[in-house]
C-alpha positions in Angstrom: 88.1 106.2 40.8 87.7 108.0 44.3 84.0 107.7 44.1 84.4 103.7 43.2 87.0 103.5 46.5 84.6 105.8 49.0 81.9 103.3 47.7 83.4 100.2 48.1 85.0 101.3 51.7 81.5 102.4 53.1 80.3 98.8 51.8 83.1 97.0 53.6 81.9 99.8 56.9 78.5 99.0 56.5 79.1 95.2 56.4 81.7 95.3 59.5 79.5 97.5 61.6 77.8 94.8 63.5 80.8 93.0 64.6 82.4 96.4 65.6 79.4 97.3 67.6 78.9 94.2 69.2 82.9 94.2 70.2 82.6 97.5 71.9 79.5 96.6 74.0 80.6 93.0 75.1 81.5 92.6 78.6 83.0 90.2 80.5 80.9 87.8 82.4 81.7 87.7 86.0 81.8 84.0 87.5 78.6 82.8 89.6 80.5 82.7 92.9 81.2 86.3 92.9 77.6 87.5 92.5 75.3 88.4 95.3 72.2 86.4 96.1 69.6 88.1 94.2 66.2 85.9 95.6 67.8 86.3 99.3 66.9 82.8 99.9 68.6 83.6 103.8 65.2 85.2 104.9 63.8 81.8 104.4 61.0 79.5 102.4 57.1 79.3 103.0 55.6 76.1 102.3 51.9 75.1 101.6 50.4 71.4 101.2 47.6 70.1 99.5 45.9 66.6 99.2 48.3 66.0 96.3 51.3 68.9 96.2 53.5 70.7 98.8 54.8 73.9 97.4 57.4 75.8 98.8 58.2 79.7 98.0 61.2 82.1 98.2 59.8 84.3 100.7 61.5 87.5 99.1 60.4 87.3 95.5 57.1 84.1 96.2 59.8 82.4 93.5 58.6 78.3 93.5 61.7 76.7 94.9 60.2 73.2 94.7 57.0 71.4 93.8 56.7 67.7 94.7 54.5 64.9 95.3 53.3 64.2 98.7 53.3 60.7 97.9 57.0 61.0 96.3 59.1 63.4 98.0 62.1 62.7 95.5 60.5 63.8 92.3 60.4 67.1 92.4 58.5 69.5 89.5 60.9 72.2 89.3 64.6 71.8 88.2 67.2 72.2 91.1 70.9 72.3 90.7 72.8 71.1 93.7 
């Protein structure tokens, strides 16, 4: 009887374990307003043209920031929010 109930409790532990240890390591997201800028995009851009393409780099981390068309400066290759 004891052996049945130490069985079927470390079943039941085993099972559970990956919610429990997932619930002890889950933080809290902190909203995007309050983070610092991590690509320092104040120290500025660099920009390079082609026949066909301007480029233009995150100075800091030489992160594209945009890719467009010379002959289409509204598309742009690389997705921008705001």
């Amino acid at each position: 009887m004891i052996i049945r109930l130490v069985s079927a409790l470390s079943v039941i532990l085993v099972l559970c374990s990956p919610f429990l240890l997932f619930h002890s390591t889950a933080q809290v997201s902190t909203p995007l307003t309050q983070t610092p800028d991590s690509l320092h995009l104040d120290q500025g851009y660099l920009e390079g043209t082609s026949s066909l393409l301007t480029l233009k780099l995150v100075k800091s981390s030489q992160t594209a920031a945009a890719l467009t068309l010379n002959s289409d400066k509204s598309f742009d290759f690389t997705q921008r929010t705001a």
